[in-house]
N, CA, C and O atoms as a DFTB+ gen file, in Angstrom:
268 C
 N C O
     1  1     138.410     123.595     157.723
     2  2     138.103     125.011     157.698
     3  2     137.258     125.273     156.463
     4  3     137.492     124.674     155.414
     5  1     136.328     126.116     156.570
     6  2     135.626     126.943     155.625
     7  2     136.520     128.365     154.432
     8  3     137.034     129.457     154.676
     9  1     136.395     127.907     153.713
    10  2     136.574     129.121     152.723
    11  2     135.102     129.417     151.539
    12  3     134.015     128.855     151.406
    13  1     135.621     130.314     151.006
    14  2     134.062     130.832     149.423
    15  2     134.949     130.740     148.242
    16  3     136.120     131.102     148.130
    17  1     134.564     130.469     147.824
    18  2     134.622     130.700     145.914
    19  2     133.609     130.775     145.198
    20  3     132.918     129.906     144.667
    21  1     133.531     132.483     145.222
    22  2     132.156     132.609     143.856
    23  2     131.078     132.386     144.720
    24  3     130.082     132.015     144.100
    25  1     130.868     132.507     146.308
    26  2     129.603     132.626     147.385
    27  2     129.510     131.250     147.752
    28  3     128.544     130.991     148.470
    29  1     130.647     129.806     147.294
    30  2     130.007     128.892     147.334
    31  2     131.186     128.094     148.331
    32  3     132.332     128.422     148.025
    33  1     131.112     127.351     149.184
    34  2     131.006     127.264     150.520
    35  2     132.335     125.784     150.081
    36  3     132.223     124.781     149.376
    37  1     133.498     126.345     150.922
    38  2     134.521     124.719     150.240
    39  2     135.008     124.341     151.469
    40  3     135.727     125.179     152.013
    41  1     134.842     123.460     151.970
    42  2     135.412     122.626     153.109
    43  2     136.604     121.814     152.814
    44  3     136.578     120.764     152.172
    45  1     138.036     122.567     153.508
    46  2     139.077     122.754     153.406
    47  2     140.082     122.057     154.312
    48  3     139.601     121.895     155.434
    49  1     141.158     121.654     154.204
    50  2     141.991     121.441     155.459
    51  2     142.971     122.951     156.031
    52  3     143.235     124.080     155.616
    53  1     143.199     122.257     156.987
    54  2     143.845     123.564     157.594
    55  2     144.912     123.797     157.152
    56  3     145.591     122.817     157.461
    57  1     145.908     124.926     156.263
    58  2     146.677     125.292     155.851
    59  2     146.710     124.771     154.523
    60  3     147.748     124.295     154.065
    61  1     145.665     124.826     153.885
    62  2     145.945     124.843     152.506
    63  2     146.029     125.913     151.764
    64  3     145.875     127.056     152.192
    65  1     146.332     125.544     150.363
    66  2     146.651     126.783     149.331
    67  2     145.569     127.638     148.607
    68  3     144.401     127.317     148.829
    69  1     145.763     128.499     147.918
    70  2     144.600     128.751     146.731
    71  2     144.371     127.425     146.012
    72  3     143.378     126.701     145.931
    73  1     145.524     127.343     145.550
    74  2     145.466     125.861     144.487
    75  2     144.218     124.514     144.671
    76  3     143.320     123.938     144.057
    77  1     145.002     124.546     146.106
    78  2     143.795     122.952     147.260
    79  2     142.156     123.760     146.419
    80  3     141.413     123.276     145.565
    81  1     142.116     124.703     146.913
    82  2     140.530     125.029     147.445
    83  2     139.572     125.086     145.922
    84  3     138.374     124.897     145.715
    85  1     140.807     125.464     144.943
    86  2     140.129     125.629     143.457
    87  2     140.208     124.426     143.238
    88  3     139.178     123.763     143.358
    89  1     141.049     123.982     142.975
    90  2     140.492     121.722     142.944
    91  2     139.880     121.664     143.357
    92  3     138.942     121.461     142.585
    93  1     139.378     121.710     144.875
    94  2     138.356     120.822     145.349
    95  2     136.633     121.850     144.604
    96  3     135.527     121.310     144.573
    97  1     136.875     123.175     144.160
    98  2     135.745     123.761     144.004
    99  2     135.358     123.362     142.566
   100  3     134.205     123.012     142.318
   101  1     136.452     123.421     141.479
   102  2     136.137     123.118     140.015
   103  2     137.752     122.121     139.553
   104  3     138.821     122.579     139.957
   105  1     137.749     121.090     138.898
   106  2     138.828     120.732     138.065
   107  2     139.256     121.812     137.058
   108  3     140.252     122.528     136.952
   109  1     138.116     121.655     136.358
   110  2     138.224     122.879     135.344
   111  2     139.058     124.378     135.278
   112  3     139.772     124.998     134.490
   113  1     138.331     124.567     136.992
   114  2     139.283     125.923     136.989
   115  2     140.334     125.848     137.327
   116  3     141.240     126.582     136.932
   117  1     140.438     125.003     138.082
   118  2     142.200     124.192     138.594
   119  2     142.720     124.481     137.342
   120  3     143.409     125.483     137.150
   121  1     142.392     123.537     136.321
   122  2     143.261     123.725     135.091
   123  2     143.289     125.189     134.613
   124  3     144.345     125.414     134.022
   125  1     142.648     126.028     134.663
   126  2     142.584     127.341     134.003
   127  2     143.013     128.141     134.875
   128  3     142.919     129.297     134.464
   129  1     143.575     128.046     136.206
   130  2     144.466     128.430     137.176
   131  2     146.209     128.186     136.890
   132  3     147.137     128.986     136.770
   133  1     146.157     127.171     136.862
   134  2     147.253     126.800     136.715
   135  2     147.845     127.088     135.166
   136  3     149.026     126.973     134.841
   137  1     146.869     127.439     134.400
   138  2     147.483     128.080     132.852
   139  2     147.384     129.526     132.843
   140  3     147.219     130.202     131.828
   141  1     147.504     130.002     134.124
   142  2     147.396     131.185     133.989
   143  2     146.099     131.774     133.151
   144  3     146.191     132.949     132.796
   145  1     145.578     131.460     133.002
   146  2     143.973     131.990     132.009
   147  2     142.799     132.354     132.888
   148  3     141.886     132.959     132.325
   149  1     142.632     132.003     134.571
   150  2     141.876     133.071     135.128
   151  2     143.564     133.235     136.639
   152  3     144.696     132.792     136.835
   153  1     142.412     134.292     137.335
   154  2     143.058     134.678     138.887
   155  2     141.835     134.432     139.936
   156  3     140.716     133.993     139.671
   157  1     142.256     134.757     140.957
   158  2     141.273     135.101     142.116
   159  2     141.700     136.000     142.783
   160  3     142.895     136.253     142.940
   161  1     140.693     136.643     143.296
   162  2     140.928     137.710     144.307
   163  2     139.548     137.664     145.323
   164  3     138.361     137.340     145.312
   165  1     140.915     138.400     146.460
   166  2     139.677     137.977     147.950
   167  2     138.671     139.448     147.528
   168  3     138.885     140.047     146.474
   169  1     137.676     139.856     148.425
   170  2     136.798     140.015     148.424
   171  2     137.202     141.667     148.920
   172  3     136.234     142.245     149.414
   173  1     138.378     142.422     148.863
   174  2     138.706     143.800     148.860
   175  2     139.295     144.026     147.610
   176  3     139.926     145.081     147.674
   177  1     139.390     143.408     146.280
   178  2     139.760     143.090     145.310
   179  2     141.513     143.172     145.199
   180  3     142.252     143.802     144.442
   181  1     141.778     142.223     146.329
   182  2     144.002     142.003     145.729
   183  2     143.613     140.176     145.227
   184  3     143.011     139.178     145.624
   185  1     144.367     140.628     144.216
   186  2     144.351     139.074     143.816
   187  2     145.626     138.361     144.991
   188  3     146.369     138.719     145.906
   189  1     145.252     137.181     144.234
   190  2     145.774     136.333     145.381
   191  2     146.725     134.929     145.162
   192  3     146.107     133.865     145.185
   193  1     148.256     134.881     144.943
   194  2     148.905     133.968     144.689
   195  2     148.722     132.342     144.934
   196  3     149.047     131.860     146.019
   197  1     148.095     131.382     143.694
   198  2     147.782     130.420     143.541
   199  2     148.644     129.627     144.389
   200  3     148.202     128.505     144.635
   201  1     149.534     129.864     144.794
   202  2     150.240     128.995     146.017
   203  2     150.048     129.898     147.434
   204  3     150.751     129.744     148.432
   205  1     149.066     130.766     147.322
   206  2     149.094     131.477     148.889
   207  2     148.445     130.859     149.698
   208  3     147.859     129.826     149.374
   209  1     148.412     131.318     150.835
   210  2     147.615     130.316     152.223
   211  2     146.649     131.138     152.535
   212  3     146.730     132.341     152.784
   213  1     145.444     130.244     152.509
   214  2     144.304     130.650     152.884
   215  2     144.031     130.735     154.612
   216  3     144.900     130.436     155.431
   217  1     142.913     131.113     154.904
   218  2     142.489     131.117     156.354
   219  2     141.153     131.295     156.369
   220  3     140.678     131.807     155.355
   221  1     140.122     130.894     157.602
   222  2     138.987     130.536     157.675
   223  2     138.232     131.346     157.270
   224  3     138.558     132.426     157.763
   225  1     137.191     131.472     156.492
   226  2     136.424     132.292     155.996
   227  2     136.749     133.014     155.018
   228  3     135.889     133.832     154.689
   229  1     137.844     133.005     154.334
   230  2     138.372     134.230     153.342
   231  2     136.799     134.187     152.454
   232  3     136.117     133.215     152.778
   233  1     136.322     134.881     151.661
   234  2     135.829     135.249     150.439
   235  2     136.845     135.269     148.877
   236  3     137.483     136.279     148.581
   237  1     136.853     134.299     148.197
   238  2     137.689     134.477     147.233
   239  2     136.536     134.595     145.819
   240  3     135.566     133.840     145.754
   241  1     136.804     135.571     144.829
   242  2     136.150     135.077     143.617
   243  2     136.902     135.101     142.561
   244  3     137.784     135.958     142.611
   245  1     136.853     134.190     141.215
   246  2     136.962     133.747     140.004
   247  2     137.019     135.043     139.132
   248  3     136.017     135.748     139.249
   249  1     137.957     135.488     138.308
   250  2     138.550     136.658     137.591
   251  2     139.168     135.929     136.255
   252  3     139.958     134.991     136.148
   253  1     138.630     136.571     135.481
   254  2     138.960     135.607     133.878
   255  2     139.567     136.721     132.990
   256  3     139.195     137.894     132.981
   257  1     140.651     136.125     132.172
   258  2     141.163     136.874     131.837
   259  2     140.714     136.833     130.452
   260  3     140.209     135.909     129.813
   261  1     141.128     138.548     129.979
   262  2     140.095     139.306     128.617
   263  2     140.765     138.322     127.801
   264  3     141.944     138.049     128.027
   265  1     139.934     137.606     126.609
   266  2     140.730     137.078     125.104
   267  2     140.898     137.971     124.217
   268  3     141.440     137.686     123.149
């Protein structure tokens, strides 16, 4: 399945997490996900629980949090 992060196009398995789709899009942000230091939110702006389940096409983007 297809999902977005940030307009950019991640080829996914079926029933994966937020978590899956930010690994496979950045390590980096994986890590800065998982430290709580950014979020995502789909594309009506609700963020979106790093263990939630995605579905085909969502729109997700990258939300960083203020230092």
């Amino acid at each position: 399945m297809e999902v977005f992060i940030n307009q950019t196009p991640i080829d996914i398995f079926k029933g994966a997490r937020l978590s899956d789709a930010v690994l496979k899009y950045s390590k980096e942000s994986h890590k800065l996900l998982m430290n709580h230091q950014i979020w995502l939110e789909d594309e009506r702006g609700n963020s979106m629980d790093a263990d939630g389940r995605l579905w085909e096409g969502i729109q997700l983007f990258i939300k960083y949090k203020a230092k």
